[in-house]
C-alpha positions in Angstrom: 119.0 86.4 -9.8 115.9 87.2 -10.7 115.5 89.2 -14.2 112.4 91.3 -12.9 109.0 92.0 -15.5 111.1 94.4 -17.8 112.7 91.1 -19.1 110.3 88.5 -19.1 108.1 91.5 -21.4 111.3 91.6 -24.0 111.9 87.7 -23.9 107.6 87.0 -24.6 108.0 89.6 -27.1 110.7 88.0 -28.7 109.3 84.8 -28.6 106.1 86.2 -30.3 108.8 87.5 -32.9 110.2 83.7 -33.6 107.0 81.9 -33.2 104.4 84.2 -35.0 104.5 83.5 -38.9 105.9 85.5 -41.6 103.1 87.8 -42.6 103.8 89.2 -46.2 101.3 92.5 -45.3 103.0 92.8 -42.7 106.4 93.0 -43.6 105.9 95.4 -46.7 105.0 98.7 -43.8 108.0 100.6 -43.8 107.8 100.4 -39.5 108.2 96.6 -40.1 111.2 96.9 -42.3 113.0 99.6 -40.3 112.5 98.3 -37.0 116.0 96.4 -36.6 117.2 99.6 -37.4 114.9 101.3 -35.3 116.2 99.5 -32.4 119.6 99.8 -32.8 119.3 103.0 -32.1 117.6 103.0 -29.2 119.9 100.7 -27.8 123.1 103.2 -29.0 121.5 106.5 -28.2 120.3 105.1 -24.7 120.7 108.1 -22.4 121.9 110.5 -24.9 119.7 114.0 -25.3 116.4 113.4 -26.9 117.1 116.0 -30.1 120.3 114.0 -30.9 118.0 110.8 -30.7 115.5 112.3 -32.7 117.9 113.2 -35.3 119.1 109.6 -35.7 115.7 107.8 -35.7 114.4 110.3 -38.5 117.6 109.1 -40.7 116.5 105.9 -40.1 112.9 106.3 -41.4 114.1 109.0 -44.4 116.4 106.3 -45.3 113.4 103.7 -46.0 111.7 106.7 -48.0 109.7 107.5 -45.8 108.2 110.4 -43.7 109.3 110.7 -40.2 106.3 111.2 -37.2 108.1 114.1 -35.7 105.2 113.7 -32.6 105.9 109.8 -32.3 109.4 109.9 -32.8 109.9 112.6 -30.3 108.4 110.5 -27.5 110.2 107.5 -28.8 113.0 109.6 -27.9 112.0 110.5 -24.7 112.0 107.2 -23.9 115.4 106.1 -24.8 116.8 108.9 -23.6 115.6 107.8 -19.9 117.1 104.6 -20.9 114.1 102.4 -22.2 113.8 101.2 -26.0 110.4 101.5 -27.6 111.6 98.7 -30.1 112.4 95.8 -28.1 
């Protein structure tokens, strides 16, 4: 069966994930150290009402001590409330 654009785009990424090397810069942004998180919830809030998403993806960012993008994670939302995840 064939696994259509949407997953050849998540396995490059991935791949660009193992392949690309560690980057100390890079992995002292807050984005970069909450992004598992990040992604876990889009992948448990899929489908769910945006403000509910919203709510959960702020935690995430508070948690890391830092101030949420209410703009950004408001479309995030969007996004995985149509079923999509901005973070894989």
């Amino acid at each position: 069966m064939h696994g259509g654009p949407r997953f050849r785009s998540n396995l490059q990424a991935e791949l660009g994930n193992l392949l690309r090397p560690p980057n100390p810069r890079l992995e002292r942004q807050v984005s970069e150290q909450v992004r598992p998180r990040l992604r876990e919830v889009g992948r448990s809030h899929a489908g769910r009402p945006a403000a509910e998403i919203v709510a959960a993806l702020e935690e995430v960012v508070r948690s890391a001590g830092a101030r949420p993008d209410r703009t950004a994670l408001e479309e995030f939302a969007e996004e995985i409330s149509r079923g999509g995840n901005p973070f894989d």
